[in-house]
SELUM-552168 format. One record per residue (C-alpha): x, y, z; chain. Coordinates in nm, 2 decimals. Layout:
[atom [X Y Z] A] ...
END
This chain:
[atom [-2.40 -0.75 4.04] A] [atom [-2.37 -0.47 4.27] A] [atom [-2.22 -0.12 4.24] A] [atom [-1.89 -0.01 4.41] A] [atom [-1.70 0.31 4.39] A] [atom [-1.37 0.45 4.19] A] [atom [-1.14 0.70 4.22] A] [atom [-1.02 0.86 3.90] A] [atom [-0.70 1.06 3.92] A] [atom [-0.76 1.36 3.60] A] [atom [-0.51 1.60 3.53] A] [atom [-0.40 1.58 3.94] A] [atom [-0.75 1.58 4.03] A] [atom [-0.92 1.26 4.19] A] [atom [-1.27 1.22 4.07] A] [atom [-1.49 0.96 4.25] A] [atom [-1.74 0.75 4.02] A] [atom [-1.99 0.48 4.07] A] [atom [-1.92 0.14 3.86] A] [atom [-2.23 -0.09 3.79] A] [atom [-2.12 -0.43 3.65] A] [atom [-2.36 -0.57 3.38] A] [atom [-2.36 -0.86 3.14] A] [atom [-2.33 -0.80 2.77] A] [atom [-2.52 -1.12 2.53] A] [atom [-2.38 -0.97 2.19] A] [atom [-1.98 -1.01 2.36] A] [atom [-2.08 -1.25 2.63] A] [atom [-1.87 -1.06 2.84] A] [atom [-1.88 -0.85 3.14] A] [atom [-1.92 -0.45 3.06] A] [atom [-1.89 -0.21 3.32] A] [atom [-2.07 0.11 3.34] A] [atom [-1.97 0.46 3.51] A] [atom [-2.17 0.72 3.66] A] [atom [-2.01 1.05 3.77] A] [atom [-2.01 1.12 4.15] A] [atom [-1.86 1.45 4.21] A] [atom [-1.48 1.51 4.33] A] [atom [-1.26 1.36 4.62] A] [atom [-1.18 1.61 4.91] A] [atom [-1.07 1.54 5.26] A] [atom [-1.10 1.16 5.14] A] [atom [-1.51 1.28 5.10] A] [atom [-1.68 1.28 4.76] A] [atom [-1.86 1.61 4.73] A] [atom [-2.10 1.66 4.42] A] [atom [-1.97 1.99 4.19] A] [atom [-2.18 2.19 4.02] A] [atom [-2.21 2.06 3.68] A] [atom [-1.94 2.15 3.42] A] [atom [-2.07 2.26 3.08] A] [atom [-1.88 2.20 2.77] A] [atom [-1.67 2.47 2.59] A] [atom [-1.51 2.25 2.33] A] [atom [-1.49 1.93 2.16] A] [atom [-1.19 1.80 2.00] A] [atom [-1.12 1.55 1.67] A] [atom [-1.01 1.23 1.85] A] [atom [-1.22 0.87 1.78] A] [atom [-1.02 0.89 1.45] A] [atom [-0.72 0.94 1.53] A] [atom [-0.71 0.63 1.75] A] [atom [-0.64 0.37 1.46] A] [atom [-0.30 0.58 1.36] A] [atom [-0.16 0.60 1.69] A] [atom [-0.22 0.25 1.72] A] [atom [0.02 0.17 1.44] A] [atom [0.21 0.44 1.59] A] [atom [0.22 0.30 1.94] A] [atom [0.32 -0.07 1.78] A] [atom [0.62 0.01 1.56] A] [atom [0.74 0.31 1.80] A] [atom [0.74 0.58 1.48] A] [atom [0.69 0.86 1.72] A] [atom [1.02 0.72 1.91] A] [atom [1.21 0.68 1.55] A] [atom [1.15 1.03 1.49] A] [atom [1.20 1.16 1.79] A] [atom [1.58 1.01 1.75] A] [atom [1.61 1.21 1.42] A] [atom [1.43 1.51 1.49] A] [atom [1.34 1.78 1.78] A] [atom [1.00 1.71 1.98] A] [atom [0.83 1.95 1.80] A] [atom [0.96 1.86 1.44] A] [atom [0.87 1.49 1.46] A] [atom [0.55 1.56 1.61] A] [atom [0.47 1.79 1.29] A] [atom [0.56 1.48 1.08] A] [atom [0.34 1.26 1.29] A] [atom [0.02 1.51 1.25] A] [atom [0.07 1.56 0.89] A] [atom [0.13 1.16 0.80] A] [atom [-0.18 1.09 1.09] A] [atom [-0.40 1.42 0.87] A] [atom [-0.31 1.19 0.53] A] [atom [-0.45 0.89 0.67] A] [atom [-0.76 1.04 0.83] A] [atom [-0.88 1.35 0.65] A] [atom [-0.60 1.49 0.38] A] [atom [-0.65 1.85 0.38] A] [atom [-0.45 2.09 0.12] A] [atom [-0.08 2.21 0.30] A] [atom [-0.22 2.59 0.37] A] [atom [-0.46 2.38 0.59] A] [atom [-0.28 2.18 0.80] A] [atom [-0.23 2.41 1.11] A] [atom [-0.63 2.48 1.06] A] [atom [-0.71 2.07 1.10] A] [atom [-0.46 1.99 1.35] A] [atom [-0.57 2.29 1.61] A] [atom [-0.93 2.11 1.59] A] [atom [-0.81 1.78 1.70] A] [atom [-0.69 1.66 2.08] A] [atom [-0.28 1.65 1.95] A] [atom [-0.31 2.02 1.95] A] [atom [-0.39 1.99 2.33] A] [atom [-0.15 1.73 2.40] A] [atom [0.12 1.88 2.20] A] [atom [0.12 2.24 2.19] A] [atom [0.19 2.46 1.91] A] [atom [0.40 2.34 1.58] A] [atom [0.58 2.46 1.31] A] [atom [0.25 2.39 1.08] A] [atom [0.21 2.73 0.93] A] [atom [0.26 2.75 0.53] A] [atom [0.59 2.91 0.51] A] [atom [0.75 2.73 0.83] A] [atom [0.62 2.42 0.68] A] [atom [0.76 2.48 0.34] A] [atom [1.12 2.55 0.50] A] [atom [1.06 2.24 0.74] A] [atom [0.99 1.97 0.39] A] [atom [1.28 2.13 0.21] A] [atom [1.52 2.06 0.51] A] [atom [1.38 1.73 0.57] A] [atom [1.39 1.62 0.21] A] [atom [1.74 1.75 0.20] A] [atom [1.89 1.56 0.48] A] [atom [1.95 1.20 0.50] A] [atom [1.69 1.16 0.77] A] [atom [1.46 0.94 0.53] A] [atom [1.76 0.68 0.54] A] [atom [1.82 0.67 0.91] A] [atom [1.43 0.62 0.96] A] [atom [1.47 0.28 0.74] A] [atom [1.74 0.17 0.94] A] [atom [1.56 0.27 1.24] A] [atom [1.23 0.08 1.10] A] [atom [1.44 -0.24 0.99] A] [atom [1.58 -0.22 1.37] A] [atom [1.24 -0.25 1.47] A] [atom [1.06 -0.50 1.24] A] [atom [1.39 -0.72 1.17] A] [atom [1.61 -0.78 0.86] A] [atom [1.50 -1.10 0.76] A] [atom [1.19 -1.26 0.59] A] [atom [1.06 -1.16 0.22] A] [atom [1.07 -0.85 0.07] A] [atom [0.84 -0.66 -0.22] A] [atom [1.00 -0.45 -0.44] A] [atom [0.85 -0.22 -0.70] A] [atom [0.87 0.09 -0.85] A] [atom [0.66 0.38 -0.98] A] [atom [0.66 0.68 -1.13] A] [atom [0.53 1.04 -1.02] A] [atom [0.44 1.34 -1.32] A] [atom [0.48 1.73 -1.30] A] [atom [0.44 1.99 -1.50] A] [atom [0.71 2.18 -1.34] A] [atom [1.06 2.26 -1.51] A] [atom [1.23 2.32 -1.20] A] [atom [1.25 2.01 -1.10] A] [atom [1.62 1.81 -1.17] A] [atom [1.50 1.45 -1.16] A] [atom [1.21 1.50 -1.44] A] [atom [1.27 1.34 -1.70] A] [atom [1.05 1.17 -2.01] A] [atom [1.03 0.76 -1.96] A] [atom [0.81 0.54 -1.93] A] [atom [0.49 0.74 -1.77] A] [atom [0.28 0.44 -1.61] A] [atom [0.02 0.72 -1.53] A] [atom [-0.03 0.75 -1.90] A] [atom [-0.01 1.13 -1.93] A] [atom [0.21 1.33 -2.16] A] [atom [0.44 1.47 -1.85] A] [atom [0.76 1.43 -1.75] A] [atom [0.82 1.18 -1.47] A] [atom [1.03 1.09 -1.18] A] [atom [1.05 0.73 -1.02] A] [atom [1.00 0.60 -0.70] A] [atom [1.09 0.27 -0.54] A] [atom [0.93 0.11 -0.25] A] [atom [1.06 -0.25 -0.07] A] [atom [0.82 -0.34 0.17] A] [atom [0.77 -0.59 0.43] A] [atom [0.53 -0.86 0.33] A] [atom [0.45 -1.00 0.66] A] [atom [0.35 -0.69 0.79] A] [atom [0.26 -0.51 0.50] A] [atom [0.41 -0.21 0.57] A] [atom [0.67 -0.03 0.32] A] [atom [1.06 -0.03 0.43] A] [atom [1.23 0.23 0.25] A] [atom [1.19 0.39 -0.10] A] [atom [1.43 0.58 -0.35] A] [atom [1.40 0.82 -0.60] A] [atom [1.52 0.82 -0.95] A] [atom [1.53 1.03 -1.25] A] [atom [1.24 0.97 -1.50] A] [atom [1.41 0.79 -1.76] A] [atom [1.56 0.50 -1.56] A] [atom [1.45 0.19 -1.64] A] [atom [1.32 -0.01 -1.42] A] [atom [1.52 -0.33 -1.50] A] [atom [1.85 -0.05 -1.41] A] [atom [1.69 0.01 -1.07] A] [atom [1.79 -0.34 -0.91] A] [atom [2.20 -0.33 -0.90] A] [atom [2.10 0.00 -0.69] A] [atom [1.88 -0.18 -0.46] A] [atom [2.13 -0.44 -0.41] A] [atom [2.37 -0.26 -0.31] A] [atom [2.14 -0.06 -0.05] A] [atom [1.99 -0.37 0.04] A] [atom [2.31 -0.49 0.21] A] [atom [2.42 -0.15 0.34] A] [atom [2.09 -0.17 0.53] A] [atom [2.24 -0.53 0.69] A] [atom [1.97 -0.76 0.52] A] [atom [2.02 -1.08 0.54] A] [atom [1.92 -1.24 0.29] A] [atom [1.60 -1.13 0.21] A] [atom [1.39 -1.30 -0.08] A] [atom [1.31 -1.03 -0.35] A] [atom [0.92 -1.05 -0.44] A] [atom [0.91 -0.84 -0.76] A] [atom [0.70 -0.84 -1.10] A] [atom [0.80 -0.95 -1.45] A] [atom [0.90 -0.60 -1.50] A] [atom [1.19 -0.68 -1.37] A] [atom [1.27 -1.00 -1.53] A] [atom [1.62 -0.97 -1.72] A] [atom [1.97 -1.18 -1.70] A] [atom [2.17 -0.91 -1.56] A] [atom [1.92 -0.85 -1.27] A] [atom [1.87 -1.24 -1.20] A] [atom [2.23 -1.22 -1.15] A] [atom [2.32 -0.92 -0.93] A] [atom [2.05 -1.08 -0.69] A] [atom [2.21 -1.40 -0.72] A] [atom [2.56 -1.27 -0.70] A] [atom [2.47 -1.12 -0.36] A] [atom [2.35 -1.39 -0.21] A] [atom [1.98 -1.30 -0.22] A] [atom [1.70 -1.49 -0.34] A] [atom [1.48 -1.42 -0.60] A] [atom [1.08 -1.50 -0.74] A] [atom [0.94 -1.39 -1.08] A] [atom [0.70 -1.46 -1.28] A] [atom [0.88 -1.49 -1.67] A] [atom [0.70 -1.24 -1.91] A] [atom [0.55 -1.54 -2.16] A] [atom [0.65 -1.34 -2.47] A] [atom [0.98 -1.53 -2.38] A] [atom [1.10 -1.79 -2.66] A] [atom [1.21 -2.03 -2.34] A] [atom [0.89 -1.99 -2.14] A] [atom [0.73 -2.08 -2.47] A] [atom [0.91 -2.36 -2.55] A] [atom [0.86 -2.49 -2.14] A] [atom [0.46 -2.45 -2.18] A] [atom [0.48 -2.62 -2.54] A] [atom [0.61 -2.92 -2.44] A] [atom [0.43 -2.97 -2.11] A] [atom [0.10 -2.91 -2.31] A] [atom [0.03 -3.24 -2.35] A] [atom [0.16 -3.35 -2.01] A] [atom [-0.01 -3.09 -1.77] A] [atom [-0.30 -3.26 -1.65] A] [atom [-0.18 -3.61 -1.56] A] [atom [-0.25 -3.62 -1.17] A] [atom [0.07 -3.68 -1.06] A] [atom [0.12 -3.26 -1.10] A] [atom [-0.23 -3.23 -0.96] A] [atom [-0.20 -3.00 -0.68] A] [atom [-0.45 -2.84 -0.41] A] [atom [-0.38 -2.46 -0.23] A] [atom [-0.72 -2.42 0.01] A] [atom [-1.03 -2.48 -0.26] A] [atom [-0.82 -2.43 -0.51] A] [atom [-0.73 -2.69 -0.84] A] [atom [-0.42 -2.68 -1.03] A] [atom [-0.13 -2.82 -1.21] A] [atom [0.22 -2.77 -1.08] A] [atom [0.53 -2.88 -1.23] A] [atom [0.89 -2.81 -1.17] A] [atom [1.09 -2.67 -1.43] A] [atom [1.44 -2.52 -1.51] A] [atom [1.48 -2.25 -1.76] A] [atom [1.84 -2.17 -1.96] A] [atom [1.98 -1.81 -1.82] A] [atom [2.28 -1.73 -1.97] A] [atom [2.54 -1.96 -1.80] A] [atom [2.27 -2.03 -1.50] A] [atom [2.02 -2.34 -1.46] A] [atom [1.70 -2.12 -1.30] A] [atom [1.45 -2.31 -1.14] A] [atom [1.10 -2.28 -1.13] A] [atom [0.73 -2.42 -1.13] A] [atom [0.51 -2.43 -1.40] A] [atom [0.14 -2.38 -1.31] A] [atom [-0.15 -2.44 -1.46] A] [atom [-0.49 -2.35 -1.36] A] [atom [-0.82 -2.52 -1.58] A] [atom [-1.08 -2.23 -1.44] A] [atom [-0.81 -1.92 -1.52] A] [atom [-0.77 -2.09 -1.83] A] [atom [-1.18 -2.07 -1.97] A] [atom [-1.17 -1.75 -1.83] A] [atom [-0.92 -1.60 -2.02] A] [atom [-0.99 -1.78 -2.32] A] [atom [-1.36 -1.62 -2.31] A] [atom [-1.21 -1.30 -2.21] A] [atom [-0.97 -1.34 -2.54] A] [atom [-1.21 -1.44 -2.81] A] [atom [-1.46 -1.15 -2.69] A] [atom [-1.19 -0.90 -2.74] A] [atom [-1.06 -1.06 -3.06] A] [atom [-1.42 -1.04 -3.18] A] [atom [-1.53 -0.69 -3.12] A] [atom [-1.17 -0.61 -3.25] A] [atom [-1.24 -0.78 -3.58] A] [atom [-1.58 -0.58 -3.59] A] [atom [-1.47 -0.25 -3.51] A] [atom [-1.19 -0.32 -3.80] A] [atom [-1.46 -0.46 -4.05] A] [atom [-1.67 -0.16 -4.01] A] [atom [-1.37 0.13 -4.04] A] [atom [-1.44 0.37 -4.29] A] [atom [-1.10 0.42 -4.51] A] [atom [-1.07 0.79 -4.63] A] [atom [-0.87 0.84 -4.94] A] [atom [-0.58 1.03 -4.77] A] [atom [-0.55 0.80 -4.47] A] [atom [-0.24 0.53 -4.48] A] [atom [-0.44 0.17 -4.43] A] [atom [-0.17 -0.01 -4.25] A] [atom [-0.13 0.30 -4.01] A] [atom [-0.56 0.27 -3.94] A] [atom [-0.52 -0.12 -3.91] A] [atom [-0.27 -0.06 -3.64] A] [atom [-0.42 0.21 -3.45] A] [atom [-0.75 0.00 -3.45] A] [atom [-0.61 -0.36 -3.38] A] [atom [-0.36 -0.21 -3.14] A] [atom [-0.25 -0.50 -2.92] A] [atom [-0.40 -0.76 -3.14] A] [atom [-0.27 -0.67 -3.48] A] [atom [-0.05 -0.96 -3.45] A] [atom [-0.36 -1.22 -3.47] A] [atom [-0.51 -1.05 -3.77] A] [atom [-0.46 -1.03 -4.18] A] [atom [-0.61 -0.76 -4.36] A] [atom [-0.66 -0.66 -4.72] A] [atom [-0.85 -0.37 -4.87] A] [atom [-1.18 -0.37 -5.08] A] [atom [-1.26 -0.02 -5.15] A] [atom [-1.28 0.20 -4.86] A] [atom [-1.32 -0.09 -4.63] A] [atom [-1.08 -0.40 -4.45] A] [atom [-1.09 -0.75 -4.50] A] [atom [-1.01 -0.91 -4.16] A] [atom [-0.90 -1.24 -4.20] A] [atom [-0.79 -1.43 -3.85] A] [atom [-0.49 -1.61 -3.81] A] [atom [-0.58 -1.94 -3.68] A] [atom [-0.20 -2.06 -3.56] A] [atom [-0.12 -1.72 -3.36] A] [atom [-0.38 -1.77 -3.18] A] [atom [-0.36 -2.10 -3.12] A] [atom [-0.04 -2.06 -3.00] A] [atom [-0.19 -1.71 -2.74] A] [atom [-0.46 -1.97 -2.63] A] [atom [-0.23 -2.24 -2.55] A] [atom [-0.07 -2.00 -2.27] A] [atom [-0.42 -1.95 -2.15] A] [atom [-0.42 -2.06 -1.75] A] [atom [-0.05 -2.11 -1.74] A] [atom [0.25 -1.90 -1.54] A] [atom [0.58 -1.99 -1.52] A] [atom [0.76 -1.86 -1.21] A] [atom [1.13 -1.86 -1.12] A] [atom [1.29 -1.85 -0.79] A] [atom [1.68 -1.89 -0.67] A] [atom [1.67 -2.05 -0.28] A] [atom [1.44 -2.37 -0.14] A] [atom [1.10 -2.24 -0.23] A] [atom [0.80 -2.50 -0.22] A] [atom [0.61 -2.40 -0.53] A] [atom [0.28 -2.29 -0.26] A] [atom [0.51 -2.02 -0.13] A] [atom [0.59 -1.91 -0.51] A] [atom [0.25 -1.89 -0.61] A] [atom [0.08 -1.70 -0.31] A] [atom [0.41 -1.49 -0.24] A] [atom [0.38 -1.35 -0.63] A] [atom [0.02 -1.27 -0.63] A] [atom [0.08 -1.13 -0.28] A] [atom [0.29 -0.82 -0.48] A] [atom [-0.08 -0.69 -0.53] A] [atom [0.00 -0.54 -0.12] A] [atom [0.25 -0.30 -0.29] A] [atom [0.09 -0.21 -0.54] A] [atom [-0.21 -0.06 -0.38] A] [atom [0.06 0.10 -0.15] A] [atom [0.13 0.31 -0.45] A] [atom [-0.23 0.32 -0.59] A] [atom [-0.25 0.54 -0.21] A] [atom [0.06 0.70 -0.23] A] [atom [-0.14 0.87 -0.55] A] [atom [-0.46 0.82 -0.50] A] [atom [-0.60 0.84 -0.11] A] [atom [-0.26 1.06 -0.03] A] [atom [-0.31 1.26 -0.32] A] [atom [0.08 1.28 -0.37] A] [atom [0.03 1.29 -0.74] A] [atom [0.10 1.47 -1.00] A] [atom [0.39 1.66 -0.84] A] [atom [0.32 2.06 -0.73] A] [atom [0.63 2.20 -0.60] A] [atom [0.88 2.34 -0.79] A] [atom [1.15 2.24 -0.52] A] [atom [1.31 1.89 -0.52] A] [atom [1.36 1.90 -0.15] A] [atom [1.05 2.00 -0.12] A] [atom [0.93 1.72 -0.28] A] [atom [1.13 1.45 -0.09] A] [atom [1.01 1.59 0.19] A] [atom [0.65 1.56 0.13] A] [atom [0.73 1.24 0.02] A] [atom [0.90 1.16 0.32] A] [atom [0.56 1.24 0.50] A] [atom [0.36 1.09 0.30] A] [atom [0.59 0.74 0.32] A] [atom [0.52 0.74 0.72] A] [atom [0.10 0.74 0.64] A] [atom [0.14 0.50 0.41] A] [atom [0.31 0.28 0.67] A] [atom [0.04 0.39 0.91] A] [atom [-0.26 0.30 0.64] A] [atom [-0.08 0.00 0.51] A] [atom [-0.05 -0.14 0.87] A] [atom [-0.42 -0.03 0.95] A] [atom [-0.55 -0.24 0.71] A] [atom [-0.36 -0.52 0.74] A] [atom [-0.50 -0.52 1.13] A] [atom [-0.89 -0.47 0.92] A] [atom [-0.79 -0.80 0.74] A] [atom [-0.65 -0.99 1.05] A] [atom [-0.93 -0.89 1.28] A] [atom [-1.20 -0.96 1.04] A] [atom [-1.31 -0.64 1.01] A] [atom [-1.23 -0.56 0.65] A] [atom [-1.58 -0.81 0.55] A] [atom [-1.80 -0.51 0.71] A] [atom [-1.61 -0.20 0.69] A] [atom [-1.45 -0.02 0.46] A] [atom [-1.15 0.20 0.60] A] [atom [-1.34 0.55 0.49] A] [atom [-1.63 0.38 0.69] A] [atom [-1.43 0.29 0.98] A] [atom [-1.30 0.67 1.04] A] [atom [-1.69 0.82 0.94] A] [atom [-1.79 0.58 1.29] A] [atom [-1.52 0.69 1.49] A] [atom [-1.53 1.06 1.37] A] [atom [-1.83 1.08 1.61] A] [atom [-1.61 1.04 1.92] A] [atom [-1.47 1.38 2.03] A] [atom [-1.28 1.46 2.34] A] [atom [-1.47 1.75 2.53] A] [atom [-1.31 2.00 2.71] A] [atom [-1.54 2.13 3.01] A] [atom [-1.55 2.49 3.14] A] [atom [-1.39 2.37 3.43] A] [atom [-1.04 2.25 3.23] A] [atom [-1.16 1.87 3.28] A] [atom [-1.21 1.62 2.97] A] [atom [-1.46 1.38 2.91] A] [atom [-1.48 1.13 2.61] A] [atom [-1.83 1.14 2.42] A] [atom [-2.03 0.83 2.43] A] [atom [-1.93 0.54 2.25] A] [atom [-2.22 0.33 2.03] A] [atom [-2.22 -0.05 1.98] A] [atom [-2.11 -0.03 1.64] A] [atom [-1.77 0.20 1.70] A] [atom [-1.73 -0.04 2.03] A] [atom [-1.71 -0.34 1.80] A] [atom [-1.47 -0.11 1.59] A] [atom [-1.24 -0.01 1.87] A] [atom [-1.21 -0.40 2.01] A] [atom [-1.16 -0.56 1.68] A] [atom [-0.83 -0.30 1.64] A] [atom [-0.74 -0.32 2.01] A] [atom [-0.80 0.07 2.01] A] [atom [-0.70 0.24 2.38] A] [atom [-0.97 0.48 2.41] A] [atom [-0.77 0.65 2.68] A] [atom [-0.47 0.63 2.43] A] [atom [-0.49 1.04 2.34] A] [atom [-0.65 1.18 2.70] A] [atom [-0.55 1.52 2.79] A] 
END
């Protein structure tokens, strides 16, 4: 394949370069290199002297974001609900969570060393005039309109997640801490946060914030409601059994919405289902396949209140050995570590035996014999704990084939890594501001990266690339492309390997996306 000639128009300058075809065997496809000629004046190509670099910019990873930001048009929602320069400090501090999450003092410091700070300009990224910028974004309603803006965009229809969590502090300044139930396990006082996502794409919707000691079973009439101010239609509510209560069944019912939950088994009527299917379960009319998968499926109804719930049974013969192994080990080393307590003379024996058996004091007897137990085990409750072993009930309001169900309700794991990030990878967690605004606001922030790191890897798992890379691995590739800026005020992009090529086509990455 022979050479020809382009023109490349730069910054209002036409450069001239020579293209040399070649076939790739690893894509099977034909590649194209370039080779720089020199610049085009008087319609002649005259070589320049050679430009030497004078600085190289953060760019390769910063691709994947603006991506995500490029396919759901955040820069455009923001840019509705905020001046130029105020949504584009939101966008580099969500895009600086997903990449390289840097303290708040630092942020100005990491965004002058990428190529946004030559496309963009100066913003209000300094300490103070970020602190004021949080505590007026957290204190306007501009969260809200970015939901509707984002349902707009996405649609507002299909299945929804819905979860909530909960965020410690220290602080005493802070209105909506309050003592509840702390799922981080800490001593602190909390505040909760709710997230509805969308589970087709992945990507978290909205949240709210509540005060510590709400309930999570209180949260849903709220949610509702908001739900259908947002003009839902419909949606199906994908939540755990967390949630699982009459009056919540029924506001989601009352509203038209549809519903599925797993039933928390400690439930007399889920019982009473699994007991007398028992013997029933594995006659092959309920035997059921999803992929490689065996199991049992049968539909059920379970008494709410006034309300006939339907649902599916399931049972699954290789969960079942595996929690029944998982079960008798920890009943074992239980019994052991009971069996071999030491009881002091001033220590109350019923308060050791349940410290010790914690969570299965219910499947033991005990007796004293000097300073030491007598475990004895009782054979029916756990007969009874075995006999759920491999078995869910889950509930649903609407036409729901049982697959949908099933994959939809373990598919809540999506949201709940969104908030093991929101804490974790975003580093959100425990609270540090004494401000509640400030808080929102940060919050607010750190909502948009986790729609653009939520996104990101759903396009890893779609594309494949999730089975080789990591998405830590995938930025340490692409943090070795950098956008130089010569003496001469041109740009160049710095060479791309094989292995950040196959990177940048598996996420359809435009390498020209960020060229200044």
């Amino acid at each position: 394949m022979k050479p020809f000639t382009r023109v490349k128009k730069i910054n209002g300058i036409d450069y001239v370069y020579e293209i040399t075809p070649y076939y790739d065997p690893d894509s099977k496809t034909t590649k194209q290199r370039s080779k720089y000629l020199g610049k085009l004046v008087d319609g002649e190509t005259k070589r320049m002297r050679k430009a030497l670099p004078r600085n190289a910019y953060d760019y390769g990873t910063l691709l994947p974001s603006f991506r995500v930001i490029d396919e759901l048009g955040l820069d455009k929602m923001l840019e509705q609900l905020l001046p130029n320069d105020k949504a584009r400090a939101v966008l580099a501090l969500a895009v600086n969570r997903v990449v390289a999450p840097v303290a708040v003092s630092n942020a100005n410091a990491w965004y002058e060393k990428t190529i946004m700070s030559r496309l963009w300009g100066e913003l209000p990224l300094s300490s103070q005039t970020l602190s004021d910028f949080l505590a007026a974004l957290g204190g306007s309603s501009i969260p809200e309109q970015f939901t509707e803006l984002l349902l707009d965009k996405v649609g507002r229809t299909g299945p929804l997640l819905y979860d909530i969590t909960s965020f410690s502090s220290s602080s005493k300044l802070l209105e909506l801490l309050e003592y509840g139930h702390n799922r981080d396990g800490d001593d602190l006082p909390q505040m909760n946060m709710s997230i509805i996502a969308h589970k087709t794409l992945g990507i978290p919707l909205g949240f709210q914030m509540y005060p510590g000691s709400i309930a999570d079973v209180s949260t849903i009439r709220n949610t509702v409601a908001r739900l259908r101010s947002l003009g839902l239609d419909a949606p199906v509510l994908i939540m755990d059994r967390g949630f699982y209560s009459l009056s919540n069944l029924t506001d989601i019912i009352d509203a038209g919405y549809d519903f599925i939950i797993p039933t928390p088994m400690r439930l007399d009527e889920a019982k009473t289902i699994i007991s007398k299917s028992h013997a029933e379960l594995e006659d092959p009319t309920y035997l059921r396949m999803l992929e490689k998968e065996t199991l049992f499926v049968k539909e059920v109804s379970l008494k709410l209140g006034e309300l006939d719930v339907a649902g599916y049974l399931f049972y699954d013969l290789k969960r079942e050995q595996e929690e029944r192994s998982s079960f008798y080990e920890w009943l074992d080393q239980t019994k052991a570590k009971l069996e071999a307590r030491d009881i002091r003379p001033w220590q109350n024996p019923a308060r050791v035996f349940e410290e010790e058996a914690g969570a299965l004091a219910q499947y033991f007897g005990w007796k004293l014999d000097g300073r030491k137990f007598v475990i004895e085990v009782k054979k029916k409750a756990v007969s009874a704990r075995l006999n759920r072993a491999g078995k869910m009930i889950v509930l649903h309001s609407g036409q729901h084939s049982w697959q949908e169900c099933l994959t939809w309700s373990r598919e809540r794991d999506v949201i709940e890594k969104m908030f093991r990030d929101l804490k974790g990878a975003l580093d959100v967690a425990p609270l540090r501001s004494h401000k509640v605004d400030v808080v929102k606001g940060t919050i607010f922030v750190n909502f948009i990266a986790l729609i653009i790191r939520s996104r990101l890897l759903a396009l890893m798992r779609e594309s494949k690339l999730c089975r080789k890379h990591s998405l830590p691995s995938v930025m340490l590739e692409l943090s070795k492309i950098h956008r130089i800026e010569m003496v001469d005020g041109s740009y160049i992009t710095s060479e791309v390997t094989r292995t950040q090529r196959k990177i940048v086509e598996a996420l359809d990455l435009d390498l020209d996306r960020l060229c200044a």
